[in-house]
MDTraj code that builds the backbone (N, CA, C; nanometers):
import mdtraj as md
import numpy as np

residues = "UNK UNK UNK UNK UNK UNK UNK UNK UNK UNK UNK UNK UNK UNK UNK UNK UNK UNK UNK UNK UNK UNK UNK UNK UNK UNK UNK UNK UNK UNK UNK UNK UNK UNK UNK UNK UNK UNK UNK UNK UNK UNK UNK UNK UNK UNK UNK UNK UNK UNK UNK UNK UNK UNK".split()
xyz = np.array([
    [0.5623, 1.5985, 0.2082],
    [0.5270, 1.4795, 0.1355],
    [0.3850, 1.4370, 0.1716],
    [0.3030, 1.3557, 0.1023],
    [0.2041, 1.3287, 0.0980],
    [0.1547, 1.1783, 0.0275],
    [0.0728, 1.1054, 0.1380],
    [0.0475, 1.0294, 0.1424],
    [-0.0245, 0.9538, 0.0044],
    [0.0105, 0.8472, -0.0961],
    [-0.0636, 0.7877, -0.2000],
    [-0.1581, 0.6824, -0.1636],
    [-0.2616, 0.6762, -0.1680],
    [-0.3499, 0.5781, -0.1146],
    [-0.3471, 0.4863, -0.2523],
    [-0.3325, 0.3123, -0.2319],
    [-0.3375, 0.3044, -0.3394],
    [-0.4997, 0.2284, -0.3373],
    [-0.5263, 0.1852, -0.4979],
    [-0.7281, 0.1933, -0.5222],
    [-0.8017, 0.1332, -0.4103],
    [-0.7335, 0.0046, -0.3490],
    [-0.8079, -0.1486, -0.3278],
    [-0.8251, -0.1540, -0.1580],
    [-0.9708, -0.2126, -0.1421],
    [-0.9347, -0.2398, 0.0144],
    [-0.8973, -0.3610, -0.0029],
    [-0.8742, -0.4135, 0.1360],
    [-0.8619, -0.5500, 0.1358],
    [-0.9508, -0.6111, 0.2421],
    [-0.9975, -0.7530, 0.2458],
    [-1.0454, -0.8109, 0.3529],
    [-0.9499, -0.8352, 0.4806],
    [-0.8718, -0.8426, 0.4329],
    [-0.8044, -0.9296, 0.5663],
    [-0.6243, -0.7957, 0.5465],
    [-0.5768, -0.8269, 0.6468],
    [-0.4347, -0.7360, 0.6591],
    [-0.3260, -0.8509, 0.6163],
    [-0.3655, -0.9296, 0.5641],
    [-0.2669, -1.0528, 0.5374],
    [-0.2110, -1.0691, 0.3413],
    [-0.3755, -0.9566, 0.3188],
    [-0.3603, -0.9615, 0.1796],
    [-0.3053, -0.8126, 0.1526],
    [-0.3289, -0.7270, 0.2619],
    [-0.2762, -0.5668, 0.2072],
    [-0.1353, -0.6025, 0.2447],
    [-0.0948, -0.6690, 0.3445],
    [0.0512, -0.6913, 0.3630],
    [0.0862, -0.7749, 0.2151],
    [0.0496, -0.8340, 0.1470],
    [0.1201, -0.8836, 0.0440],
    [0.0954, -0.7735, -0.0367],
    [0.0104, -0.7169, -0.0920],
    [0.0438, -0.6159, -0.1770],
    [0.2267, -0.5195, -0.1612],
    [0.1643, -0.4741, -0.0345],
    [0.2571, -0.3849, 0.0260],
    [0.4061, -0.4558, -0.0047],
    [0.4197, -0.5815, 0.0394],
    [0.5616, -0.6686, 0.0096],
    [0.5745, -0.6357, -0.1612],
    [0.4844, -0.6295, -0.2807],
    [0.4811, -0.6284, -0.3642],
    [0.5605, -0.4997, -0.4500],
    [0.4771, -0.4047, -0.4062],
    [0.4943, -0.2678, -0.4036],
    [0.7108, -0.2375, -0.3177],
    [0.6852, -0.2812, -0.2606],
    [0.8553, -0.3065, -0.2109],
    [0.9611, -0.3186, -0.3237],
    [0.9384, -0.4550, -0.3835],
    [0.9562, -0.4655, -0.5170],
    [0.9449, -0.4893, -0.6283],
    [0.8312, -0.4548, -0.7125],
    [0.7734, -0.3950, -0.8122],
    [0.6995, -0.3024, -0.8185],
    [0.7807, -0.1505, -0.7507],
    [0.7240, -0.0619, -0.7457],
    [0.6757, 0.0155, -0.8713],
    [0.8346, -0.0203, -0.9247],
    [0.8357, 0.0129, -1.0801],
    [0.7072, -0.0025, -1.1863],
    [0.6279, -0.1573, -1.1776],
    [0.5536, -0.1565, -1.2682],
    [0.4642, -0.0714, -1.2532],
    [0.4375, -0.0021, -1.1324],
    [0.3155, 0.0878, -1.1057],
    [0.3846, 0.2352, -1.1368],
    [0.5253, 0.2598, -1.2201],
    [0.5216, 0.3592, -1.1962],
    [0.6251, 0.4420, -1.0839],
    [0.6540, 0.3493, -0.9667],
    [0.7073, 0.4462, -0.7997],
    [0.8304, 0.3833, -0.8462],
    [0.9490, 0.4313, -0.8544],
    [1.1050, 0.4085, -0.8339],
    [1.1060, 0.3369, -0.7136],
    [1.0927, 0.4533, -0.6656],
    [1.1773, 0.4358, -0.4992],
    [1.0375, 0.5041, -0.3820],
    [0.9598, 0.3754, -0.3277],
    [0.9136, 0.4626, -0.2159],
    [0.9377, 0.4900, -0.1014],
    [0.9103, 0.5919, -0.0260],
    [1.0306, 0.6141, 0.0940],
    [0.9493, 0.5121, 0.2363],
    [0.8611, 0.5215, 0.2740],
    [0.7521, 0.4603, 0.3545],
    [0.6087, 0.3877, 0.3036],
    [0.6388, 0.2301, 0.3048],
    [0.4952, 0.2272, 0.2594],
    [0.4364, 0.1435, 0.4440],
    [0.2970, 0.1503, 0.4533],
    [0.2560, 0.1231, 0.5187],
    [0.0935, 0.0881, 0.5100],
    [0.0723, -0.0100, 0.6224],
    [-0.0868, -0.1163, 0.6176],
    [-0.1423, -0.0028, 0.6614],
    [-0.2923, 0.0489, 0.6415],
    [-0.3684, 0.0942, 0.7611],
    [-0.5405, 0.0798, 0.7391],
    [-0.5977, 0.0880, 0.8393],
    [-0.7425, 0.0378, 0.8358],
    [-0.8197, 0.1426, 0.8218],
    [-0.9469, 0.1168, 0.7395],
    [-1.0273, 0.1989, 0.7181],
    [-1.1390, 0.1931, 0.8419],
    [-1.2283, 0.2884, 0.8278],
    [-1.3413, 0.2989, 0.9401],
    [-1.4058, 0.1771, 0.9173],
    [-1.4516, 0.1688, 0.7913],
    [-1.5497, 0.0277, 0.8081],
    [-1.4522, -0.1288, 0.8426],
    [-1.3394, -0.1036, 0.8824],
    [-1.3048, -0.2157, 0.9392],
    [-1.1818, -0.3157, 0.7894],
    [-1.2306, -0.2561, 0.6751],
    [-1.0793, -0.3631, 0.5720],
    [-0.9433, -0.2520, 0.5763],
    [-0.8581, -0.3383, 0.5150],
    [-0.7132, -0.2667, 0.5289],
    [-0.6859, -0.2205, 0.3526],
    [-0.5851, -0.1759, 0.3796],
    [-0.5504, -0.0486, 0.2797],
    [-0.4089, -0.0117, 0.2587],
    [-0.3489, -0.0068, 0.1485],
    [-0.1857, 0.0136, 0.1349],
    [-0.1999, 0.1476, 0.1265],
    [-0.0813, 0.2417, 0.1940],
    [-0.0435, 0.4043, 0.1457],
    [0.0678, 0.4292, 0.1409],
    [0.1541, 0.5030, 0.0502],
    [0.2929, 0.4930, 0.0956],
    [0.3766, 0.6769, 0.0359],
    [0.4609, 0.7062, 0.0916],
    [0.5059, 0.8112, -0.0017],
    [0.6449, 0.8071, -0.0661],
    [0.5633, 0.8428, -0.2181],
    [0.7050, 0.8143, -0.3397],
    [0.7786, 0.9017, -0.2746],
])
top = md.Topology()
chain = top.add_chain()
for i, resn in enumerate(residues, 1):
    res = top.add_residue(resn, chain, resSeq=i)
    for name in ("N", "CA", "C"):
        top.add_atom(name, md.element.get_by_symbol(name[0]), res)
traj = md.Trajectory(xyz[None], top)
């Protein structure tokens, strides 16, 4: 399996955590049924970032 990065950074981990809650459930509108792991993680220059695998 392999990791989906999704487009957007974020400033703060407060706003990729809401995405991520989002993506939980309304995965559907984007498309993902069921994802098995989604998770926060930071980029080098320092904003955060949703990835998860369908």
């Amino acid at each position: 399996m392999r990791w989906v990065y999704f487009n957007k950074l974020y400033r703060t981990k407060f706003q990729a955590g809401c995405l991520a809650r989002r993506l939980e459930h309304d995965g559907w509108i984007y498309g993902f049924d069921e994802m098995r792991v989604i998770e926060i993680f930071r980029s080098r220059r320092g904003k955060y970032g949703v990835r998860f695998i369908p």
